[in-house]
N, C-alpha and C positions, 0 to 999 in steps of 0.2 A: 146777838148783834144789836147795835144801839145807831140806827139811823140818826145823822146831823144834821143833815138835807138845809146845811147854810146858818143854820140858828143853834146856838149854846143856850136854851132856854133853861129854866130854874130844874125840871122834871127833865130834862136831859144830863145835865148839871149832875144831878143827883143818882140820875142811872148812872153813870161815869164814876162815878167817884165808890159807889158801891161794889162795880166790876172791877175797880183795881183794890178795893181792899179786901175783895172776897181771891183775888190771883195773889196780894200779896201774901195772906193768910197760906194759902195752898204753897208758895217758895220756899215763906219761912218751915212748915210742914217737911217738905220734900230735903229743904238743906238739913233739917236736926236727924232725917231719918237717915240723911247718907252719912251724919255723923254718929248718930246714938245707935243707927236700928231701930225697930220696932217703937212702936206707939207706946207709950207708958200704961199701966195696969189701970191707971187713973183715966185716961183718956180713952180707953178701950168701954170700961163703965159707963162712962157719959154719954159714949155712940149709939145710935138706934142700933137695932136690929136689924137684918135683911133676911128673911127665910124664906127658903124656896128658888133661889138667886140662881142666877146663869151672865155669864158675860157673855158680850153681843156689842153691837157698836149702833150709833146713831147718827139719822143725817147729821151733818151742821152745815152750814152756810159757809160757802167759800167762794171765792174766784177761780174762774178759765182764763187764761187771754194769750195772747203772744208776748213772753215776757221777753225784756232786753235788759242789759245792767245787771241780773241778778247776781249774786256774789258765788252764790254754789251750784245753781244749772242751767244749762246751756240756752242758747238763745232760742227760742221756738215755742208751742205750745207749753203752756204751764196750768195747776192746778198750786192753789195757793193753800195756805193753812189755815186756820177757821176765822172768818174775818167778824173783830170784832167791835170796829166802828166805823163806819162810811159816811161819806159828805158828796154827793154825785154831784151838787153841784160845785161845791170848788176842786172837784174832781180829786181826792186823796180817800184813801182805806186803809186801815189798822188791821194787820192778822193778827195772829199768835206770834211770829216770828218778826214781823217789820211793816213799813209805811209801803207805800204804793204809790205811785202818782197814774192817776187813771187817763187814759186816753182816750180816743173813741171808743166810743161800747160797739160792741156787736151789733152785727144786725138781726131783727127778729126773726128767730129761727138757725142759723148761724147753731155748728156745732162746731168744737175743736180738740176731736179727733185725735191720739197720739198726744195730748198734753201727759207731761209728767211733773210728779208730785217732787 
């Protein structure tokens, strides 16, 4: 997640531009495999190693809140998908999936219970 907190500074700048060509990289990826299949024999050579490996999952940083507007779930608690740029003070967040216009935050302590994903 890359905090803006109001300033597009050069070392923010450059976090940004590195997160979308590291997401562009991973599209381009993701689109040749649903067209070729499989990674090439060349590409497979190149990749480290992982031994000993298990999938498992990891926090990420997301939002809770009372969502309204959304395009696909219902008006009421929501859990957001992994946010990957925020600016609190001009109140807007980037997920994986879309923009956000943020409203009042929570209050400290504040849990929201029955949000869905």
């Amino acid at each position: 997640m890359i905090r803006i907190d109001g300033v597009c500074d050069l070392t923010t700048r450059l976090n940004l531009l590195r997160e979308a060509t590291r997401l562009e990289l991973l599209a381009a990826d993701l689109r040749r495999i649903a067209d070729e299949g499989a990674p090439t024999k060349q590409e497979l050579d190149r990749a480290p190693i992982l031994r000993g490996w298990s999938l498992t999952t990891i926090d990420l940083p997301c939002l809770v809140g009372m969502g309204s507007n959304h395009p696909t779930l219902r008006q009421g608690p929501i859990y957001t998908t992994d946010v990957w740029a925020i600016d609190e003070d001009a109140c807007w967040a980037r997920t994986l999936s879309r923009f956000y216009r943020l409203a009042e935050p929570a209050q400290s302590g504040a849990r929201n219970d029955g949000a869905t994903r």
